[in-house]
Every structure is written in structure tokens, then in C-alpha cells.
N, C-alpha and C positions, 0 to 999 in steps of 0.2 A: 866668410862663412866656413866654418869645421865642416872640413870631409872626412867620413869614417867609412870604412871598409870591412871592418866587423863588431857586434858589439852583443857585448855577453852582462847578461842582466843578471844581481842576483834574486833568490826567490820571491823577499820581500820588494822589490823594484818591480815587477812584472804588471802587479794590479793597475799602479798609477800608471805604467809604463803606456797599455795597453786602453786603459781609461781615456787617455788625453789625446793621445799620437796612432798613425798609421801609415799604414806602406801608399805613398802619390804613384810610385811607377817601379813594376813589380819587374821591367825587363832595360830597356835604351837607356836610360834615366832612373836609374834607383835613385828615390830620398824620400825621407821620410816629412810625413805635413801633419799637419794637426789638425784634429776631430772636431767639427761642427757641434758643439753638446749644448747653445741657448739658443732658442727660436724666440723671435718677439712675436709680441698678443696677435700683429695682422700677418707674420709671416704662420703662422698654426691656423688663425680664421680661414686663411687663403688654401692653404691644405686641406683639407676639410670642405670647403668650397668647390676645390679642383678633382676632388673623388667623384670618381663615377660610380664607384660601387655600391654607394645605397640606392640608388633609383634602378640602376642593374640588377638587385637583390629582390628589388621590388616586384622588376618585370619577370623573375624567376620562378617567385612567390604565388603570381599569380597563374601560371604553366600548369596545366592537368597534367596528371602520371603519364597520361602517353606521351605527351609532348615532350615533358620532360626525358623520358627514355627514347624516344629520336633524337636529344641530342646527347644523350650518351653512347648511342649507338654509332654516331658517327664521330664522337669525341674517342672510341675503339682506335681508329684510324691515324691518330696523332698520338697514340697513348695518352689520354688526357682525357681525365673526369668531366662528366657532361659540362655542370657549373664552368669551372673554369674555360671550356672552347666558350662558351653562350660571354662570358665576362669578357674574352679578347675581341669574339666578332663583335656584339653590341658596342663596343667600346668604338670601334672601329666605324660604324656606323654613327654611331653621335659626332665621332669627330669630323667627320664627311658629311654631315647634316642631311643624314638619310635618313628619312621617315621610317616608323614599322622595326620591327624585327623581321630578322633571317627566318627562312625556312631553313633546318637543317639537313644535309644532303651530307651521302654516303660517299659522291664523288669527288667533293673537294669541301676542305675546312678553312672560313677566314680566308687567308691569302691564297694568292695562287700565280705559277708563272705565267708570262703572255709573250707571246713570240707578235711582232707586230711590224704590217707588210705594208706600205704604201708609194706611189711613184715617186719616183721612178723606178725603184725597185720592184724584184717579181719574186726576190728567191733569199732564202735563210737557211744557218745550218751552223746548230752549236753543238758544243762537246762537252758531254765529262767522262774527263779520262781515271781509269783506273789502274796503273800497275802493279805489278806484285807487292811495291812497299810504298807509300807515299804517307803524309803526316794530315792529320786532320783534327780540328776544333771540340776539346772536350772544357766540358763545366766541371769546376774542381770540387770536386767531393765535401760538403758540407759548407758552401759559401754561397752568398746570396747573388753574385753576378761576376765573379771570376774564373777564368778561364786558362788553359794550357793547351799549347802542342799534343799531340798523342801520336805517336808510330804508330800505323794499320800495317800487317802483312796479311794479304789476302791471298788464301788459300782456296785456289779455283777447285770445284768439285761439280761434278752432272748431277741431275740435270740442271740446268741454268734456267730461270723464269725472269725473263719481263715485262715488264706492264704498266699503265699511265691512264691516270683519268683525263678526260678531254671533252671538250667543245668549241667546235669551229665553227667559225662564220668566213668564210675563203670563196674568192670567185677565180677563175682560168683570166689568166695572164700571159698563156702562152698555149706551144702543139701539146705539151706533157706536161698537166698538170699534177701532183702529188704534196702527199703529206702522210710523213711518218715518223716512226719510234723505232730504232733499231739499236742492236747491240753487235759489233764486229768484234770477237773473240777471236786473237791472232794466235794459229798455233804455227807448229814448224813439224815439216813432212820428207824426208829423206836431202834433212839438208835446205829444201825451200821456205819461204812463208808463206802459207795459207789463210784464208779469210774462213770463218764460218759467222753465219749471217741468221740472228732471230729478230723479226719484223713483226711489227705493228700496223698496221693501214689503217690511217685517220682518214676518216669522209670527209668532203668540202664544207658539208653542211649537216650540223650535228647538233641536238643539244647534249647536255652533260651525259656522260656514257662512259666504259671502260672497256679495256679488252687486256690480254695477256698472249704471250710467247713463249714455246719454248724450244730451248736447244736439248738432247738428248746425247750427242756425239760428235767428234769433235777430230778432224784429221790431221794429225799427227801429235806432239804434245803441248799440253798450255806452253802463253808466252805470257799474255797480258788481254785485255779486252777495254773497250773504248763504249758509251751511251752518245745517239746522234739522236736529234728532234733536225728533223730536214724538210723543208718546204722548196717547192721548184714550180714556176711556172704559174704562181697566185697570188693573189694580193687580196688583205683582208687581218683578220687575227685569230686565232687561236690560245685558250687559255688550255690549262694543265695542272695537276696535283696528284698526290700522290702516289709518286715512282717509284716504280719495284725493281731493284736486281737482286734474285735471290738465288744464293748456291748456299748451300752445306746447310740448310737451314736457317738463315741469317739473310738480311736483307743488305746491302752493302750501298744502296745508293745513298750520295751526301744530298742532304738537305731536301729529303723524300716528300716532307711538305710547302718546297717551295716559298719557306720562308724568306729567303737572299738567294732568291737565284742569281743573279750579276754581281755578288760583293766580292770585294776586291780586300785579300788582307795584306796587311805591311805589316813594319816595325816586328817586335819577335816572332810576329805570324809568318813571315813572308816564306817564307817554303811551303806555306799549305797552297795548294792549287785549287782556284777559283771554282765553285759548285759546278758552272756553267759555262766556257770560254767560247768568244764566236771563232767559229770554222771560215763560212762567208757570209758577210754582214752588211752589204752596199747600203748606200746612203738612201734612204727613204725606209729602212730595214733594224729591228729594235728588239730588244728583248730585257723584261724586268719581274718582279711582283709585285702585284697589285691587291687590293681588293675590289670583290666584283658585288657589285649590287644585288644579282641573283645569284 
């Protein structure tokens, strides 16, 4: 097999070039493969087959104006056009063999994360961490599913806002039971380091609901700050969407809808740090995304 290491095409070569072949592995393993360009009559029948989106379009079609503007109302929330959230959840639902369509709701869209408690375990408590610089997952500008590293420097600034949509179902498992959302902003104060602490208090027993925090001031100066979802002394589950950390105007939390909360990157990803990593995690103790029937 020729290995090449650069290759300069002239202008008339580009068409074909580009026509037939494409990049297999854009980082570990560069080579170039070749383009899939004939489908046979049952591999197109079966496409075609496998689309959900005419019976989706259907169920769209048939939506009165309000309906339809509750899910664009709550499609605000993901930055995403009503149609399109309605085409991911129904999708989602067909392939789960759930009856019905969603209701759509302003507190959580399609997926959501679940923090999930059971014996022998009583206690949970994941992190995302944020320091000043760390590298995170962007969509490369004009491609239909290719991706790159991005450098974030996050520029702490007052007031700091957090916030989480939620629904518990948790019972007491111990003397102190809790469940929360907090942000530890570590600053440093004549030489020490300092904690300053914005809190969330999730009820044991909640349907879908929201709430928010904030910090105002902050002792001594920034260093970095950290997001904890922490349960102690319950067993049961908890779902979650929509996470807010906002300074300077900008929201900075990764994966604010809970789409991968637990994904693990490698290969040229691997410096990005995990949405979500467990703090303490005992065995009977879990955390994912799901989709939730309501």
C-alpha cells in the first residue's frame, strides 16, 4: 500500500478527486477511502422504509397553531426549531415503542440526565469541572457531522447564575437526607483559598420544576469554579435538563441539554474532559441520559 504524506492536486484533478474519494480518519489514522456513490434497488427501498419522517410530518400536520407553538416554545430552550425538537422526540418514542406523542414541556427536551440511586448504595455526586482554559467539542463549520477540539478561556465575571431543571422521586436513606445543585467558585484571599458556594435545593419529591442561584461577590480573586449535582442519604432517581452557568452573558455549562452526560472522549478528543465525571459513585449508584416517557 503507498503512503503519502501530502498531496497537491492540480485544478483540473479536484472534481474527480473529490467525486470518488474522501478523508476515513481525519486525526490517529489519516487515509483516504472511497465514496459509497451506487445503492442497489433494496438497499434505496429500505431507506425509504427506515425514514421516520413522513409519518413524523404527518403527526406535525395534524398539530393546531397552539400546539404547534408549545413546541417551539420549548424548542427556545435547545436553540432549535419547534419541527425539528418534535422529529428527535417522536423519533425517540417510535423507537421505544411508546404510544402517543409528548407533551411538550419548558423544563426538559427529549433527553435528559438521571442520577440513579439504589442498594446498597445512599449517596451520589458528579462534577463538571471548569477551569480557566480547558478544550471542548465543536461542529466544524459547514459539515454535516464533523467535529474539532476548540480551546475555551473562560472569563469569570459577577454576577454568576445557576440553574437546573429537575424531577425527583428520592426517599431518606439515612439521618440527612439532601439533594442538590451547586457551584464552588474557588477564589484566593490574602494568600488562602476560599470557597464561595451558589445552591440549588432539589425537593425529594417533585414533578418537573426549575429553580436558579446566584453568586453576586466573590472573596478574594477568581481561580476557577467547579458544577456538583450531589445526593446524600437517598435512594431513588432524579432526572435533570437544562443547566445554566452563566457569567458575562453567556451560558458556559457543557452539554446544557443533557444530551451525553457520561460520554467518554478518546482518540484526538482526549483532552476534552468528560460533561459529567463521578466525584462518589458506590455501587448500586449511576448516572446517564435517557429518554423519559413524560
Amino acid at each position: 500500500m503507498a503512503k503519502v504524506s501530502y498531496l497537491q492536486l492540480e485544478p483540473e484533478q479536484e472534481e474527480l478527486y473529490f467525486r470518488w474519494l474522501k478523508p476515513g480518519d481525519r486525526f490517529t489514522f489519516s487515509r483516504i477511502v472511497r465514496k459509497k456513490m451506487f445503492f442497489s434497488r433494496r438497499s434505496k427501498k429500505g431507506f425509504t422504509q427506515k425514514s421516520l419522517l413522513p409519518q413524523i410530518t404527518e403527526l406535525w400536520n395534524g398539530f393546531s397553531d397552539e400546539i404547534r407553538q408549545a413546541w417551539n416554545d420549548a424548542a427556545a430552550y435547545s436553540n432549535m426549531a419547534g419541527f425539528r425538537l418534535f422529529v428527535q422526540d417522536q423519533s425517540r418514542r417510535i423507537i421505544n415503542e411508546i404510544e402517543g406523542t409528548a407533551t411538550p414541556s419548558n423544563y426538559h427536551q427529549c433527553f435528559v440526565g438521571v442520577v440513579q440511586i439504589d442498594a446498597p448504595a445512599s449517596a451520589a455526586k458528579i462534577i463538571q469541572i471548569h477551569p480557566g482554559t480547558y478544550w471542548v467539542l465543536r461542529k466544524v463549520s459547514g459539515t454535516k457531522s464533523q467535529f474539532e477540539p476548540k480551546r475555551v478561556q473562560e472569563f469569570f465575571g459577577l454576577p454568576f447564575t445557576i440553574g437546573i431543571s429537575f424531577k425527583s422521586d428520592l426517599e431518606a436513606a439515612g439521618d440527612n437526607p439532601s439533594c442538590k445543585f451547586y457551584a464552588v467558585v474557588n477564589s484566593s484571599y490574602q494568600g488562602a483559598g476560599r470557597d464561595n458556594i451558589a445552591s440549588v435545593t432539589i425537593p425529594l419529591q417533585s414533578d418537573w420544576d426549575s429553580d436558579t442561584a446566584i453568586l453576586n461577590s466573590l472573596n478574594g480573586y477568581f481561580v476557577s469554579y467547579n458544577l456538583f449535582i450531589e445526593l446524600v442519604d437517598v435512594r431513588g432517581q432524579l432526572l435533570f435538563d437544562n443547566i445554566i452557568s452563566n457569567h458575562n452573558a453567556q451560558n458556559y455549562a457543557r452539554d446544557p441539554q443533557c444530551n451525553n452526560v457520561a460520554t467518554t472522549f478518546t482518540r484526538a478528543f482526549f483532552q476534552i474532559p468528560k460533561h459529567w465525571a463521578p466525584v462518589d459513585l458506590p455501587d448500586g449508584a449511576n448516572y446517564a441520559t435517557i429518554y423519559p416517557e413524560d
